[in-house]
N, C-alpha and C positions, 0 to 999 in steps of 0.2 A: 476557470476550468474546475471540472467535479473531479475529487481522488479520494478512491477508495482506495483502502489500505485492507489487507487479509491476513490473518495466520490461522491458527489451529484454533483455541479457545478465546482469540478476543479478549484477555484480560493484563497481556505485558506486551507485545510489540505490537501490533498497529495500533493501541488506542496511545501507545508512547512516540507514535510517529505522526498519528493524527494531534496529537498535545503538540510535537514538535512544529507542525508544516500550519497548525491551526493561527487565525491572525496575519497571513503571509494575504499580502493583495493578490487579486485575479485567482484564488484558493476558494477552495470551498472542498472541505475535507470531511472525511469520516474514515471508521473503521467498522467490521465486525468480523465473524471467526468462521468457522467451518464446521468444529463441533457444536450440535446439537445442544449441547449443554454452556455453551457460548453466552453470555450476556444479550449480546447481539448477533444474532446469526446471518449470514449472507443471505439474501434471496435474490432472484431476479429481476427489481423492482433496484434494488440497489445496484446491480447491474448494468441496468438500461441505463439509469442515470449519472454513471460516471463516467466521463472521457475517458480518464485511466483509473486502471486496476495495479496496483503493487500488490504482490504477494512476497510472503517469507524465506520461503523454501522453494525449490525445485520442482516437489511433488503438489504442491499449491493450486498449480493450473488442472492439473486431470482430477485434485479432488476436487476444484470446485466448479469444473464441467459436469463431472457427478452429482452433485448438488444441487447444480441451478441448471435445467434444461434451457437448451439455446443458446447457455455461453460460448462465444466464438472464443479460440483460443488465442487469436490475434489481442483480444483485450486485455490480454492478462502479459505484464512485466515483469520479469523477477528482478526483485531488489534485495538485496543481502547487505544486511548488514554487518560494519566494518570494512567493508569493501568501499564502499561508499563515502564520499565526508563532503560537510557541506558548507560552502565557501563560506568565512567569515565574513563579514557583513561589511560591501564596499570594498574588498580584496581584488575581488576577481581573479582570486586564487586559490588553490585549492589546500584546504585545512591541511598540516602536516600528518605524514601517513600514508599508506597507500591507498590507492581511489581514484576515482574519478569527479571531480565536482562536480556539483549541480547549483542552478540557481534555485 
């Protein structure tokens, strides 16, 4: 599975989420950002080739409808962090905290 990871500038949470999720089997990860001034900037092409979209924030999805003509909004998840925690390894339970696990 292809996962993109998005925030604003591409330079502390999704490339710290693509660090995190990178190495994990059936993964195949990246990140980039939404401003222009971004390292890696989102385009359409990165798009097309991800299963899933994790975004930052809320606003995440309309800006990067904005951004990338054709993005359907269905492809975009929001994931927030903190919210989130991720099973420690062979648990099958969910890190202390509030959350929801994920594998």
């Amino acid at each position: 599975m292809r996962v993109l990871f998005v925030c604003t500038a591409n330079k502390l949470r999704s490339p710290t989420a693509e660090t995190l999720f990178s190495g994990r089997r059936g993964l195949e990860v990246s990140s980039a950002g939404l401003d222009g001034s971004a390292p890696r900037v989102v385009d359409a092409s990165m798009v097309e080739q991800a299963d899933l979209v994790f975004v930052m924030e809320r606003r995440h999805p309309r800006q990067a409808e904005e951004a990338v003509s054709g993005l359907r909004r269905q492809a975009c998840r929001a994931w927030h962090p903190g919210r989130v925690r991720a099973r420690p390894a062979g648990t099958g339970r969910a890190a202390p905290g509030k959350g929801h696990a994920i594998s």
